[in-house]
N, C-alpha and C positions, 0 to 999 in steps of 0.2 A: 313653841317650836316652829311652826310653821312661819310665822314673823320672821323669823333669823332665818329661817333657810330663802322666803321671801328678798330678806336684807344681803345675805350672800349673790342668790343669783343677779340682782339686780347688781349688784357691785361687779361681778365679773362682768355681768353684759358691758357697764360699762369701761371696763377697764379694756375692755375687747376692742370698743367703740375708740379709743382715746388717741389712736396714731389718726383719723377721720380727725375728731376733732381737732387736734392739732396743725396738721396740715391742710386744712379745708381752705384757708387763704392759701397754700403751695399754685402757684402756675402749673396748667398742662401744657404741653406744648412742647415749641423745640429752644432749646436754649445754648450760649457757646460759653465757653469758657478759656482763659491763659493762665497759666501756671509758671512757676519760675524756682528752682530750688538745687539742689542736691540729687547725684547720678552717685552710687556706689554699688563698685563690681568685687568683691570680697575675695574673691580666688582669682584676681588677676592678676597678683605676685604671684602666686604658685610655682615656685617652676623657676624663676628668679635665676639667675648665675649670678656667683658670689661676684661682688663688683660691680653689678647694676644697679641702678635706682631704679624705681618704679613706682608709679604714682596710680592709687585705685578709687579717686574721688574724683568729678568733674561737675560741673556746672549739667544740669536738665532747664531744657526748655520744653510744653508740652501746649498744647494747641487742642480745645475739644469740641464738639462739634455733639448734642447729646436729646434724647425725644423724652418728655415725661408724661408717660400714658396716661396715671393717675398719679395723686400724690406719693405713694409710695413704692411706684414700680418704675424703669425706666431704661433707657438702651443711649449707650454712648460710645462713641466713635475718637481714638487718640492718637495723636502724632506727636512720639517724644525725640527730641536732639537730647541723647545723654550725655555727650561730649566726648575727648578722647582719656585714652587708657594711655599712658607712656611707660616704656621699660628702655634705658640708654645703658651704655656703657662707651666702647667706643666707636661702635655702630648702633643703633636704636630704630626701636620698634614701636610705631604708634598702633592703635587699637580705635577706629572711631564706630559708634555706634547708635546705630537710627533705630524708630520700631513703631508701627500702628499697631493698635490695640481698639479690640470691638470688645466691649461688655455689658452685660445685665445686669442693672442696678437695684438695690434695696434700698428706701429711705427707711429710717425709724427715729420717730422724734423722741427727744428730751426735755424742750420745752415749745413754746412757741415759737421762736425766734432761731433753734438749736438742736438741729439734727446729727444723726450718723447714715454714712452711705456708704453698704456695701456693694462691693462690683466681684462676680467671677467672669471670666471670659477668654481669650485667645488670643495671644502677641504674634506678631511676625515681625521679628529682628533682623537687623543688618550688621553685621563686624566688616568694617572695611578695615584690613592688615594691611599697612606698609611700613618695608624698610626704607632706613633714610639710604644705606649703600649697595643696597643689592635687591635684585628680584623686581618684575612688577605689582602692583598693589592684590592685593587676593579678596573676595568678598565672600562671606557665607553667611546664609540664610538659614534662621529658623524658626520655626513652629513650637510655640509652647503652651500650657495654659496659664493665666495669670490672673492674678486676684489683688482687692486693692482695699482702702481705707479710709474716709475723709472724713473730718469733723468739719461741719457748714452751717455757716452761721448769715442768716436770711437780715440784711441792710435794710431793705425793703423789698414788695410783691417779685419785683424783675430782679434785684442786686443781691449777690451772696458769696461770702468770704469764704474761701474754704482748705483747708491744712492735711495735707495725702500723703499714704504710704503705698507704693505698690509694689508687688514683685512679679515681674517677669520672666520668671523660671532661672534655667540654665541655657545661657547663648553661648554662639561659638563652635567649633570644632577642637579638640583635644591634639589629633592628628593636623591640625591649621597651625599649631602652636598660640592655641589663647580660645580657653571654655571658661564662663565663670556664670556663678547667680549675678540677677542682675535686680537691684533696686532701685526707687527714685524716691525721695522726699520731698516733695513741693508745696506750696501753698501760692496761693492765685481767687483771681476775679470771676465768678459767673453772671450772666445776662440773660435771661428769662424774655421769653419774645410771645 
């Protein structure tokens, strides 16, 4: 009996020990990253008048800038172009939207080579609204919290592929005419320094 309780604990220590081992080659340090993918605003037809089109998918650009304390902990810095929202009919309404993001990262590996990294943390959004025939452009800002997803996969010590979900809450004003969730899909390059 004592043997297997011996063979237990020793398995969980290790099993405790295993994101260490696995990330023990991970860089510390500050690292950047580019991303390129998929912006969708879900609730940005809402509201739609019969007769309009409207398109709630655009092109993301995302630019990261990120410190990794240790290999599993870590704080990152984002600047996405999600691109525009369009709603026409015979006058139209563009929707363009920018937004940094600060967050606190988790790694946890999978294999050597094959992590997950979660982020929570805090967006501040831009909606710049303009009509093509009337009014000047209008901009509102917001504050939300936002959380994200990426499966990362380590090239080498500095090089790593990496495939992301994030959401950004809800942007927008209701009374601006145009609130919606805001997501991005990307997948992009990271460089370890």
């Amino acid at each position: 009996m004592k043997i297997g309780r011996r063979v237990r604990s020793l398995i969980a220590l290790l099993s405790l020990a295993q994101p260490a081992i696995c990330l023990a080659d991970s860089p510390i340090g500050i690292y950047l990253g580019v991303d390129g993918g998929l912006s969708h605003a879900p609730d940005a037809c809402n509201g739609a008048f019969s007769g309009f089109t409207c398109k709630d998918t655009d092109r993301a650009v995302r630019a990261t800038v990120g410190y990794q304390f240790i290999p599993w902990i870590g704080v990152e810095a984002n600047y996405t172009d999600f691109g525009r929202f369009d709603m026409s009919a015979n006058s139209g309404a563009t929707f363009s939207i920018t937004g940094f993001q600060l967050a606190a990262g988790g790694t946890a590996p999978l294999t050597k080579t094959l992590a997950i990294v979660g982020r929570v943390g805090v967006a501040r959004t831009e909606v710049k609204q303009s009509f093509n025939t009337i009014g000047p452009t209008i901009t509102v800002t917001t504050y939300t919290g936002s959380t994200g997803v990426s499966l990362k996969y380590s090239l080498t010590q500095a090089f790593a592929l990496r495939v992301s979900v994030d959401y950004y809450g809800n942007v927008g004003e209701t009374n601006r005419g145009f609130k919606t969730n805001l997501l991005a899909y990307t997948g992009g390059l990271t460089v370890s320094f």
